[in-house]
N, C-alpha and C positions, 0 to 999 in steps of 0.2 A: 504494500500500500504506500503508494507516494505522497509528501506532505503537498499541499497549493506552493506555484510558485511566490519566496516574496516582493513584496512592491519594492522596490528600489529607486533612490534617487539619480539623477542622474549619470552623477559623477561618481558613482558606485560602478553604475554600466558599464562606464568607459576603462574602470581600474577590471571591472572582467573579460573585458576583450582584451588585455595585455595579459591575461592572465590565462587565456583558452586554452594556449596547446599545454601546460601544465596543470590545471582539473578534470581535464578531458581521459587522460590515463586512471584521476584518482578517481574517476564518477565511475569508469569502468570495473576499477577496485572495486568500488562499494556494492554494485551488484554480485560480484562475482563473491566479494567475503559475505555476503548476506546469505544468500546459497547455501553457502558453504554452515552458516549458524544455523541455517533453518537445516541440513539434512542433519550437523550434530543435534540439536532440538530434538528432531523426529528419532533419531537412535535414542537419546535419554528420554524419549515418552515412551518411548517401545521396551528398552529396559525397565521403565518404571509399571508398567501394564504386566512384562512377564514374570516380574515381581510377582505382582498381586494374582497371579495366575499359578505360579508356584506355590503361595502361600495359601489360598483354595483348594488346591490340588494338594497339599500335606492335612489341610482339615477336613477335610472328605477320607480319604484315607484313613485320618485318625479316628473317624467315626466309624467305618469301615471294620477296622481293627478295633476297637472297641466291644462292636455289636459282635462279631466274632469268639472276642478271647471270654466277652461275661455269658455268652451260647454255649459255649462249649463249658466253661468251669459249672453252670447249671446240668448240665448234659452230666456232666462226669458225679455231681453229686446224685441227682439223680436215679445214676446206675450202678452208684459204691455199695455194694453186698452188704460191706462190714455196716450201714447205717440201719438199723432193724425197726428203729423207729420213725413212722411215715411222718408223722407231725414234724422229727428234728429234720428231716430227710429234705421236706416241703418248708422248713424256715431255711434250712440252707441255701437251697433255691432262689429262696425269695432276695437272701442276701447280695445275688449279683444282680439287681437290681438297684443295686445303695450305690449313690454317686454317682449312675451310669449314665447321663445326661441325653447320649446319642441313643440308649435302648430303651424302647418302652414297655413292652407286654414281652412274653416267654408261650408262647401254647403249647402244648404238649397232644400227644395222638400216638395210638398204637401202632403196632407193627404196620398195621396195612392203611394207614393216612385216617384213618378215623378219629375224630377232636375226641380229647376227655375232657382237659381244663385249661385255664391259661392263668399265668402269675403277671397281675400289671401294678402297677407304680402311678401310671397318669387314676384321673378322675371321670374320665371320658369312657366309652365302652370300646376299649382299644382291640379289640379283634370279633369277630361276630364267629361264631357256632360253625366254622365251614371244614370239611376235611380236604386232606391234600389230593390233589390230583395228581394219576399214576405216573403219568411225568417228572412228577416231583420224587417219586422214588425209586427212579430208572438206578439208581446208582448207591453203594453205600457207603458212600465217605460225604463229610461234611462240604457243603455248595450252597453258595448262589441263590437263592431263587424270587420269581417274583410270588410277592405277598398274595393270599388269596382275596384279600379286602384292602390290599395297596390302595391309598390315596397321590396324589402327585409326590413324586420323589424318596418315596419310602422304600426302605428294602428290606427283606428279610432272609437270616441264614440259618440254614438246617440243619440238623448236627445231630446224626443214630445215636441210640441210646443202647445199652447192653457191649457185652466182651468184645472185644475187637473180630469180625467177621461175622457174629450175630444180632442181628436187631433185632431187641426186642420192643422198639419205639422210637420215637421221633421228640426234638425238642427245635422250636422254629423260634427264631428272634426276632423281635420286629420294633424298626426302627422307630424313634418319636416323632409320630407328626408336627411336620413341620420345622422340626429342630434346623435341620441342614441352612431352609432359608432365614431364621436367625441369625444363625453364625455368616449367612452369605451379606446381609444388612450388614452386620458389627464390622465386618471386613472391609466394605466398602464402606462406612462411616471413617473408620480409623485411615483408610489411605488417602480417601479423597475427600471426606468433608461431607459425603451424599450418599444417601442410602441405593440409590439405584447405578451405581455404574458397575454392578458386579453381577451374573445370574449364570446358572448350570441350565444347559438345553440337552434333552433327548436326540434319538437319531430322526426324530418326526419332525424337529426343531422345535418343542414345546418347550415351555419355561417349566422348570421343573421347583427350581428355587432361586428365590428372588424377593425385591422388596413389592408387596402387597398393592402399595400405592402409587408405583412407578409404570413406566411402561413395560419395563421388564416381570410384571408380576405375574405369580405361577400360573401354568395354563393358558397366557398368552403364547399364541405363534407366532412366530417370526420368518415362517418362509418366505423367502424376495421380502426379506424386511428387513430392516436396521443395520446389520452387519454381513448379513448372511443376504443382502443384497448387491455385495459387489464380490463377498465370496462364497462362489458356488459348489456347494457340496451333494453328494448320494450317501445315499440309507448306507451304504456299504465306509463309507471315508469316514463313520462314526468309531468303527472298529479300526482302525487304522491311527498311526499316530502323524496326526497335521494339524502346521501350525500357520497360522495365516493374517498378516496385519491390512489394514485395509482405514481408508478415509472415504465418508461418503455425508450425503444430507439426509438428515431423516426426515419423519413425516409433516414436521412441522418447517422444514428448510434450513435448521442448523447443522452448519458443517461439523461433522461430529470425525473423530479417528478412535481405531478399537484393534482389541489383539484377540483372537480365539486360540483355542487348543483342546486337542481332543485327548478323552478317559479312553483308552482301548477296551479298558479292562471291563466298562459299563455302557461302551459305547455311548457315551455323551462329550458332551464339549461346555466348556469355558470360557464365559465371555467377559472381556474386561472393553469398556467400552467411555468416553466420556467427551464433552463441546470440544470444538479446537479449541475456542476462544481461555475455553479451560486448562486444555493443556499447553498450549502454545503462547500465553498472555506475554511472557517474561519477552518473549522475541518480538511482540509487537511494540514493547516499552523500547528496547536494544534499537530496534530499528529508526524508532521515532529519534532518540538519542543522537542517532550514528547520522540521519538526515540531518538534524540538528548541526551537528559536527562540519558536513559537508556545507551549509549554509552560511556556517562562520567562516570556512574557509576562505569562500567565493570572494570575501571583501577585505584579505589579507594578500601582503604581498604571495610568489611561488616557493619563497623556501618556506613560509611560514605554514602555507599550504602542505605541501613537503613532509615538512615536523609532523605536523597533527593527525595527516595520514598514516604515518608509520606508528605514531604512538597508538592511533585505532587500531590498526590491522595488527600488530602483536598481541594483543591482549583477547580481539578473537580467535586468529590461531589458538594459544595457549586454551582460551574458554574448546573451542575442537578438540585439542588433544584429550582434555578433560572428559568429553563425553564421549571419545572412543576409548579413551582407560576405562571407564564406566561401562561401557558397551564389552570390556572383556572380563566385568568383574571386578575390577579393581578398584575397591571400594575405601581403601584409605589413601587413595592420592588424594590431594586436598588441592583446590584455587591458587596460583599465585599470582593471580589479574588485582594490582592495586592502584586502582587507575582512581578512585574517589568519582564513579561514578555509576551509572545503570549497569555497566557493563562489570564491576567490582561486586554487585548488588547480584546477578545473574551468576558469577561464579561463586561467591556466597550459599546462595542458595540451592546453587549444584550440588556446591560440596556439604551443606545443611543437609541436604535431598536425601546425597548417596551415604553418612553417618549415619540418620536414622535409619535407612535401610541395613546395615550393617549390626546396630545396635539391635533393630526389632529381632533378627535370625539371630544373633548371637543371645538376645537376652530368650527365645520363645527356646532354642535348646537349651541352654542353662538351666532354667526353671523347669523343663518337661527332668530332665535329668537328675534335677536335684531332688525334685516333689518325689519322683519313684527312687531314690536312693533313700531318701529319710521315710515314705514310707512304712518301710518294713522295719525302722526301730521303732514309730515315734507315731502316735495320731496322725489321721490324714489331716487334718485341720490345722495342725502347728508344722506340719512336716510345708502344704501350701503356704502358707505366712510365713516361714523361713525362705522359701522358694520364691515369693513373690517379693522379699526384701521388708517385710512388715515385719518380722522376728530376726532375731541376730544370734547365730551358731556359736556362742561364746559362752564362756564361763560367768556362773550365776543364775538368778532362778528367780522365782516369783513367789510372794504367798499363798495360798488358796486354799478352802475348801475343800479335802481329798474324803475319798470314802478308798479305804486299801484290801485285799482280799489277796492272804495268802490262800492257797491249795495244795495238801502235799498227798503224795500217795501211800498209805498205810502198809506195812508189812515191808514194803521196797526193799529196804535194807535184807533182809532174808532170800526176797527172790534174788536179790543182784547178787549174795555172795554164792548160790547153787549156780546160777546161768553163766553162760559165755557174756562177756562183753560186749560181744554184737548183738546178742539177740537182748539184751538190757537197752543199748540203746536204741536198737529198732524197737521197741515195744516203746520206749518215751517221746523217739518223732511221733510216735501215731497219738498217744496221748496226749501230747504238746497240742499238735495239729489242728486235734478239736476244741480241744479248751482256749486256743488263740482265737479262733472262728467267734466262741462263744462269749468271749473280751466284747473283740470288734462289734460282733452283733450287738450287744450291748455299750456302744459308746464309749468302751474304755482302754487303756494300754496295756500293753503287756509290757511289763519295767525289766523285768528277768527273770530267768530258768535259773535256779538253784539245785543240781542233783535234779532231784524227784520230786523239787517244786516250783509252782508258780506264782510270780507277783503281779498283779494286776492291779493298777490304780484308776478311779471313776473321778472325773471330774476337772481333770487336767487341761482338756477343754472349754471352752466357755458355753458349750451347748448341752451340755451334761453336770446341768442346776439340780437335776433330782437322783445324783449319783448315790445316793444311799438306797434308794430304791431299784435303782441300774444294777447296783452288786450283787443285793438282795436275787434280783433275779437271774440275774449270770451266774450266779449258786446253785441256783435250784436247777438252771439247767445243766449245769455239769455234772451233778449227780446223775441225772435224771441219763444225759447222751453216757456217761460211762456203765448204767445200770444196763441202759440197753444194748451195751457191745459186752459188759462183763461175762457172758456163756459164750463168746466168740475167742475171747482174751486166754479164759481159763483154758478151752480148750489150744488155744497155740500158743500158750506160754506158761499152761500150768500154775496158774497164778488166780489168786481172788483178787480183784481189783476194786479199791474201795477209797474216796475220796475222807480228807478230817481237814475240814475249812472255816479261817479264822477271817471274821471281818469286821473291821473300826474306823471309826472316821474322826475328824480335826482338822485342826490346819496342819499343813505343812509346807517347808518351803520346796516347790517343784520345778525344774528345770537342768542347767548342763551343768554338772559337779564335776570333780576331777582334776585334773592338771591340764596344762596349754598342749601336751602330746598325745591325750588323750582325755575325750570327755564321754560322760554317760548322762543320759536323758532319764533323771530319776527322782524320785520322792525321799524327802528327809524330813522326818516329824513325828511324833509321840504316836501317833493312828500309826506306823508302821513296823514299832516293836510290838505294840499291843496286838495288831492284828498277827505277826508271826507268833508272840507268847499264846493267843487264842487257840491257831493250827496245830498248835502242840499238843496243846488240851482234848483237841477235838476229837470225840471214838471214830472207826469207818462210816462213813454215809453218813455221818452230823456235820453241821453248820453250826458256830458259834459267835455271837455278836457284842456288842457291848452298849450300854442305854443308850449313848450316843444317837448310836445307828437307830435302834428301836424308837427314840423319843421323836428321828426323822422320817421312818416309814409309817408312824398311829395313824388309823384310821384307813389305812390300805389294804389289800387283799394278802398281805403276809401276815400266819400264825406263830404265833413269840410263843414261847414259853419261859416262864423265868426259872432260870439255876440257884437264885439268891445271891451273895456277895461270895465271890471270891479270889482267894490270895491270887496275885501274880506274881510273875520273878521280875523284878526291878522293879516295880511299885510299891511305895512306903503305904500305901492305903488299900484294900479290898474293893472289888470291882464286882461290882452286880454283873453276871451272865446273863444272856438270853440265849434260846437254841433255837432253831427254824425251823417249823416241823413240815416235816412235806406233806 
């Protein structure tokens, strides 16, 4: 776009006619380095679009993978022999469902595709009464398939149920309505500022997910439309991997530029798409600037002219070089255009541009890394707030409210000195195993394995305000899950297996103790001798409490009993008992 010629005086005129054969080269310049700004431009829009198309394409994926790994640990509980009781069997179940954002419902159906039930999480009526169709079980390994009551974008995966090469049934996962175009909103709000320049299309070109109120919203087509109007594609290029950038006007006659990319794996495609005026503003500012430049010129002697030229045309090169490093990745070269003007402002923001891009992949694997590393010592909740940088992995702790709950296994010491070593500690992963499940299940950590026992603390969390009653019932079930494997135990271990569990609560101080070489994510406080002096106390199959605990679960559906006061080891005073009665 060229600016209006300006009015000139007269004797302005005449200083530009001594002045022609020397602007006449630098006007040339100016076209040809504008060119040159606008195709780097168009390379740093096109990186920045296949950005956001990589980053689409890992959360699709991770939902993918998600709905997968919580199908299959349902599938496997499911079909575990060793669980005899169907109530624990069907809470287990239900657990991979907790946190799982991208799965919504679990249906389950027999060998031969026939519904029995389904385990949902949403509030809606997430799968309707339909059996699988014999297609669906041409095969028997875990696949793919479309949902029997699929809405736009959903998917679900199948996963047999029984010993490896027998089905005895089926468990199908199915995605949460809707979730996908959520995260496809969020994505395009954080890159661009606008909920619609982001949506997943089918091989039919339907919108599958997308923002609701835009033109991209689900269930719109886009055949001969918007993007998919200057790049032509067949039902067949869905499955195939192509990638394709494209400028064009949409419906309404703004010149728009976009990047597609195809899923092989779902035969769908990825559309990042947004105004030129949007993406190209910063060159229309450069431009206006750089005519600017050539206007001053015109009324300056030829070497002054000269100067001014060269000082522009350097600092676009260098802004070029920048967005072909860009263009290969290179995402920590930085600006060094320090000219104090639009064109200073332009490589600024380049290099602003390609940082945060840098920073969002490095900080989204960090965080995915760190949250599944502390995971597995630490609540999901503080393990995310550490990950998120809302908690700090350092020595120190917090006050709080703790409810603690040893568990130890009765007789152990007897079995472990007849048994081999191995078969002692395989008999305590499976023990461990479940009694962690039945923590988590109930909102609380597991702090540590001692021997042949376990520490579990409630409340460590901020979500887990009625941890005296949480423990209370992660008691009752671990009796209950070891009562029901105890005739399985005995017979492969020769062993009576019998739980004696102590649980007290108070403050304590909770968080990372230890040294700077090593730290542990633990509980320190008077509730944590008292609840191990408890587990001491405790016969096989008792629960023992202290008023604490009982003065915070009155009026609940647990039976107390009281023991009356008695002596502990390291307290100067006598301790009323309660015992739990199953």
């Amino acid at each position: 776009m060229q600016s209006p010629r300006p009015k000139l005086p007269l004797r302005v005129k005449w200083a530009i006619a001594l002045v022609v054969v020397g602007v006449t080269p630098l006007a040339v310049s100016a076209v040809v380095v504008t060119g040159i700004q606008r195709r780097g431009l168009e390379n740093a829009e096109r990186e920045v679009e296949l950005a956001a198309v990589d980053q689409v394409s890992e959360t699709l994926r991770a939902d993918v993978r998600e709905i997968a790994e919580r199908t299959t640990r349902a599938a496997r509980v499911l079909s575990d022999a060793r669980i005899t009781d169907e109530g624990a069997r069907l809470a287990l179940a239900e657990e991979s469902l907790t946190n799982a954002d991208a799965l919504d419902s679990i249906a389950i159906f027999d060998a031969n595709g026939k519904f029995i039930d389904a385990i949902s999480r949403g509030k809606r009526e997430s799968y309707a009464a339909r059996d699988l169709s014999p297609a669906a079980l041409s095969g028997k390994k875990a696949a793919w398939v479309a949902a029997p009551d699929a809405a736009l974008g959903e998917l679900a995966y199948l996963v047999p149920l029984g010993e490896p090469g027998e089905v005895s049934g089926w468990a199908l996962g199915i995605a949460a309505h809707g979730g996908l175009s959520r995260r496809i909103v969020d994505l395009s709000r954080a890159r661009f500022n606008a909920p619609d320049r982001i949506a997943i299309v089918d091989d039919d070109m339907r919108v599958l997910a997308g923002d609701a109120g835009g033109s991209l919203a689900p269930g719109a087509v886009l055949a001969r439309r918007d993007i998919f109007a200057r790049v032509v594609m067949t039902k067949a290029d869905f499955g195939k991997e192509f990638l394709a950038t494209a400028q064009w006007d949409d419906d309404t006659g703004t010149p728009m530029v976009g990047t597609m990319r195809t899923v092989p794996e779902r035969s769908w495609a990825i559309v990042v798409r947004r105004p030129e005026i949007e993406a190209f503003g910063a060159l229309r500012e450069a431009r206006r600037a750089f005519l600017a430049s050539i206007g001053a010129l015109v009324l300056f002697a030829i070497g002054v002219g000269v100067f001014l030229a060269r000082r522009t045309t350097r600092p676009i090169q260098s802004l070029v070089a920048l967005t072909r490093a860009y263009g290969r990745r290179e995402l920590e070269t930085a600006s060094d255009v320090h000219t104090g003007d639009e064109l200073e402002e332009l490589g600024d923001s380049l290099s602003e541009m390609a940082g945060q891009l840098r920073s969002s992949e490095k900080e989204i694997t960090r965080r995915t890394a760190v949250e599944t590393n502390l995971a597995r010592y630490m609540p999901k909740e503080i393990a995310r707030d550490i990950a998120a940088g809302k908690s700090q992995l350092e020595l120190g702790g917090t006050r709080k409210s703790i409810t603690v709950l040893f568990a130890d296994v009765t007789a152990f010491t007897t079995f472990a000195e007849r048994a081999a070593p191995e078969k002692a500690v395989a008999f305590l992963n499976e023990l461990f195993s479940i009694l962690s499940e039945v923590v988590f299940r109930h909102h609380g950590m597991v702090d540590k394995f001692m021997g042949d026992c376990i520490m579990a603390v409630f409340g460590a969390s901020d979500d887990a305000k009625d941890h005296a009653a949480l423990a209370l019932a992660a008691a009752e079930d671990m009796h209950r899950f070891v009562e029901s494997n105890a005739r399985a135990w005995k017979t492969k271990y020769d062993f009576d297996v019998r739980l004696g569990i102590g649980v007290a609560t108070g403050d304590a101080l909770v968080g990372n103790l230890g040294s700077d070489a090593r730290l542990e994510y633990t509980a320190i406080g008077d509730a944590v001798n008292v609840a191990s002096r408890l587990e001491a106390l405790a016969r096989p199959g008792q629960t023992l409490l202290t008023e604490d605990v009982a003065k915070r679960v009155a009026g609940g559906t647990f039976q107390l009993n009281s023991l009356g006061k008695q002596p502990i080891r390291g307290k100067r005073e006598h301790l009323e008992i309660f015992e739990l009665v199953p």
